[in-house]
C-alpha positions in Angstrom: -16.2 -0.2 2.1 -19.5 1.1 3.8 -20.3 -3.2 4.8 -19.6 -3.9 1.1 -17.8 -6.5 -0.3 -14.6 -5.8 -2.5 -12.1 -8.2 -3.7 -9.4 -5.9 -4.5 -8.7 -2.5 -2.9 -9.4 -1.0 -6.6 -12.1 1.4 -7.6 -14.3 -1.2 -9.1 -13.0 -4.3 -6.8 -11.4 -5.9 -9.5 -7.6 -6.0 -10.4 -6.9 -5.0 -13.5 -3.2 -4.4 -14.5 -2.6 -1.5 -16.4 -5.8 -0.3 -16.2 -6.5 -0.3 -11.9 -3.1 -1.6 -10.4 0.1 -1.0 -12.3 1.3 -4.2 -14.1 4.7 -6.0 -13.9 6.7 -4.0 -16.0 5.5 -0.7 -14.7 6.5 -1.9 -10.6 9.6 -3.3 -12.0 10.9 0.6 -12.7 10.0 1.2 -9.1 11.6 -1.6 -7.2 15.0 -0.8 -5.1 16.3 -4.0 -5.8 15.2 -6.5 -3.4 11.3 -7.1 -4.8 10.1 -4.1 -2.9 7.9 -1.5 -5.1 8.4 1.7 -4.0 5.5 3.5 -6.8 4.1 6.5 -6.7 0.5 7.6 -5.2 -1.9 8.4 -7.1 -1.8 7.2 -10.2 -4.7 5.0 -10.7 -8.3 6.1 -9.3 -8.9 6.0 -5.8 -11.5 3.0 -4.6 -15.1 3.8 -3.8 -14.0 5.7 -0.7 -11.4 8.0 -2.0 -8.8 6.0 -0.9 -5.5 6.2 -3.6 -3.4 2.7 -4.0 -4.7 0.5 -1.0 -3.6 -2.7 -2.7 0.4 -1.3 -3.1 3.2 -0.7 -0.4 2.3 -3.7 1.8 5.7 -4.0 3.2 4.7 -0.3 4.8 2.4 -2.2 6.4 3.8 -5.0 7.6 7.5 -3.6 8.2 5.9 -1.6 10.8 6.1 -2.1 14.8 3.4 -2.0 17.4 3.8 -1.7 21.6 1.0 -0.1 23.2 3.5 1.8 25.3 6.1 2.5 22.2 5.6 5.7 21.6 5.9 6.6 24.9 9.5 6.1 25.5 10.4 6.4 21.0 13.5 7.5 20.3 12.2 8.2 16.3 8.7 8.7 15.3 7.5 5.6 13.2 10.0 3.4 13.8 10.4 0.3 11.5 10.2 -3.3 13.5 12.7 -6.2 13.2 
């Protein structure tokens, strides 16, 4: 964000479904079932640092595992955590 201050992860820093985010009914045709949005990249512009869909996926995020030493000894690259 270059030390600025944005709200949303959205190209204008607001959220606006439909229009910057998808809405409801468009992450409800991407869900697998258990509330999880699996949506496509890319379809809304990218926020002031050319970043696509920053606010989207967050269980990519926070499914993921960190050890400093993980990798070291991984059977599988990028491993999801318990």
């Amino acid at each position: 964000s270059r030390g600025q201050y944005f709200q949303f992860p959205t190209n204008n820093g607001e959220y606006l479904p439909g229009k910057n985010v998808p809405g409801k009914d468009e992450l409800d045709k991407y869900t697998d079932g258990f509330g999880f949005p699996f949506y496509p990249v890319g379809k809304y512009p990218p926020n002031p640092l050319g970043l696509y869909d920053m606010g989207l996926s967050g269980s990519e995020w926070t499914n993921d595992w960190y050890a400093s030493d993980y990798y070291s000894h991984s059977p599988v690259n990028d491993p999801q955590g318990p």
